[in-house]
C-alpha positions, 0 to 999 in steps of 0.5 A: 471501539476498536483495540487496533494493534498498533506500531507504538507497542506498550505491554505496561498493563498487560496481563500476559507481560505480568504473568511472563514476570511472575515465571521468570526464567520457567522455560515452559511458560510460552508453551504453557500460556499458548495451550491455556489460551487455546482452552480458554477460547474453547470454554469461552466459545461454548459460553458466547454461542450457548448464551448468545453472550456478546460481552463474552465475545468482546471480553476474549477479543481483549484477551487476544489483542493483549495476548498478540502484544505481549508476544510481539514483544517476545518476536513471537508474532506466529503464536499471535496468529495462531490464536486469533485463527484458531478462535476464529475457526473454532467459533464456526465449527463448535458455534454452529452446533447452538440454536441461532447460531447463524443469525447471531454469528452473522451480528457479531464484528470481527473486524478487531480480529482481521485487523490484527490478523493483517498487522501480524502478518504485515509485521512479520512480512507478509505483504500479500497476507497483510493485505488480504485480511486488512481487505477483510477488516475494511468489508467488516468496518463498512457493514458495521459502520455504513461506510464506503468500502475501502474507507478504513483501508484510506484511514489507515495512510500517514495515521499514526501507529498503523503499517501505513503511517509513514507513507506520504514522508517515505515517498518525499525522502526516497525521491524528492531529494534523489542526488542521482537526478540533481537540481535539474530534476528535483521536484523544487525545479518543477514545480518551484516549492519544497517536496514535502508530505502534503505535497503527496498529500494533495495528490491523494486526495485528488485520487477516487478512492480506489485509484487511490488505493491502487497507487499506495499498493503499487508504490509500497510494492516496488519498494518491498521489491527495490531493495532486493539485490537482482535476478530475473524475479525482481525484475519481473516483479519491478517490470510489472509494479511500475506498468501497475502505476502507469496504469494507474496514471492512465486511469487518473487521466482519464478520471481528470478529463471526466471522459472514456478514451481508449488510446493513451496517446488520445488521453494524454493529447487531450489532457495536456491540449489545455497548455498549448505550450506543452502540447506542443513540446510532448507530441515533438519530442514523440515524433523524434524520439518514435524511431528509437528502441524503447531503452533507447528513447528511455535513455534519451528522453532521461537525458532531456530531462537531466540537461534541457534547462527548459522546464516544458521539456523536461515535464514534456519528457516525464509524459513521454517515458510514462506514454513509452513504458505505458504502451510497452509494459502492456503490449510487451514482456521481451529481455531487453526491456525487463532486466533493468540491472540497475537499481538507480535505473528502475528508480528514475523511470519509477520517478518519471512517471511519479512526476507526472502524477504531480505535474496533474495534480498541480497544473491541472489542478492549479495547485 
């Protein structure tokens, strides 16, 4: 139904890719297929709006996505961009001028055009771009499909060719075998199985669909933003990206326990009641680590989980850094707290509150 660009990009048919062949070595000839490209799309403009003229429409919709395929291929992603928001700019200004013009406007499907649009930009970059259009695709899609909002953005996690495919496998490989934790803290000695892409799976399907959502951005964000070597705007950035997923967290435990609560420590108390055990171990290490500046009981409770060889403890720690970073990261923006210089650092609280996710979905869900 739709020509979605794709991660797996073949030009072998394209039309553009065979002209590109034809002018070898004429230096002139990128320059000259954009102009005639924006001409085509004016002249075409008049004939789909004039004649209400849908397989027009559909027809320069092809010619777009093989134009954007052929000039990823020459890293030309720009003029790819160019043309479809010219198109689509052009079919609101010169459009407007035929009778029927809003009525039929209005039926046409333009989520092919901010699909790509948004995998353009996410391919050259621009998370923020990327994702403001995929947001416009998937408003597109539901109206024309009636389907839920955000469904083709949900679609688009672990599937095949889309900027979002490798999701669930990049979580597993960037964390599950992190040497700095070591066994004690691998997600084999927690939860007793291999950390593998259903695993994650698992919890996204236990996710409502906009927590869901929220937890995939909050995680390929920091690690747009881990990479970076530091200053002050990384570690404002990753300060923020990891209080979005504790939030997140706190929205999921809620949603578990299937009642509004107001306090964190009254969410989390709830939740965790159902094993006594580690009730227990959670509100001790609170009550003896609450005296310690918030690196200080963060420090600490990593410890615990480095060392302790009791498994409670070590998944009681995992909620009590996710309960210190959620109450701090909300009340709190102070230097000592923000600039954590150490990538390896941001990484293991970043872990901390991942397992917690886990330690959820599986005891709480007896997975």
């Amino acid at each position: 139904m739709y020509n979605f660009l794709s991660r797996e990009l073949n030009t072998t048919n394209n039309q553009f890719t065979k002209q590109r062949w034809q002018f070898k070595g004429d230096m002139s000839f990128p320059k000259s297929i954009h102009f005639n490209i924006l001409r085509t799309i004016e002249t075409d403009i008049k004939q789909i709006y004039s004649q209400k003229d849908v397989r027009k429409f559909k027809a320069i919709l092809f010619m777009l996505y093989e134009y954007a395929n052929y000039q990823r291929t020459e890293g030309e992603q720009k003029q790819a961009i160019s043309a479809y928001e010219y198109f689509m700019h052009e079919s609101s200004q010169k459009g407007m001028y035929y009778n029927g013009f809003r009525e039929f406007h209005e039926s046409l499907d333009y989520t092919e055009i901010f699909y790509n649009l948004a995998f353009l930009y996410h391919e050259l970059g621009d998370f923020e771009k990327g994702m403001h259009n995929f947001a416009k695709a998937d408003e597109e899609y539901s109206k024309r499909n009636k389907v839920e909002i955000g469904q083709l953005l949900v679609e688009m996690i672990d599937k095949k060719g889309t900027p979002f495919w490798n999701f669930s496998n990049h979580l597993c490989q960037n964390c599950g075998g992190y040497d700095s934790f070591g066994k004690p803290f691998s997600y084999q000695a927690l939860f007793g199985k291999k950390f593998e892409a259903k695993e994650v799976r698992l919890l996204l399907d236990d996710l409502p669909l906009l927590l869901k959502l929220q937890f995939v951005l909050s995680v390929e964000e920091f690690w747009n933003v881990y990479s970076y070597s530091y200053n002050i705007m990384k570690g404002l950035r990753i300060n923020r990206f990891l209080g979005n997923l504790v939030w997140i967290l706190e929205a999921y435990s809620k949603y578990k326990l299937g009642k509004e609560l107001i306090n964190f420590k009254n969410i989390l108390d709830e939740l965790i009641k159902k094993n006594s055990e580690l009730h227990q171990r959670f509100n001790t290490l609170l009550n003896n680590t609450k005296n310690l500046k918030t690196n200080d009981r963060l420090i600490a409770l990593n410890k615990i989980i480095d060392n302790d060889q009791d498994l409670l403890n070590k998944k009681a720690a995992c909620f009590v850094v996710a309960y210190q970073f959620r109450n701090h990261t909300a009340h709190n923006l102070i230097e000592e707290f923000l600039l954590f210089k150490d990538s390896a650092y941001n990484k293991r609280i970043f872990c901390c509150i991942l397992w917690v996710f886990f330690i959820i979905c599986n005891d709480f869900n007896n997975v």
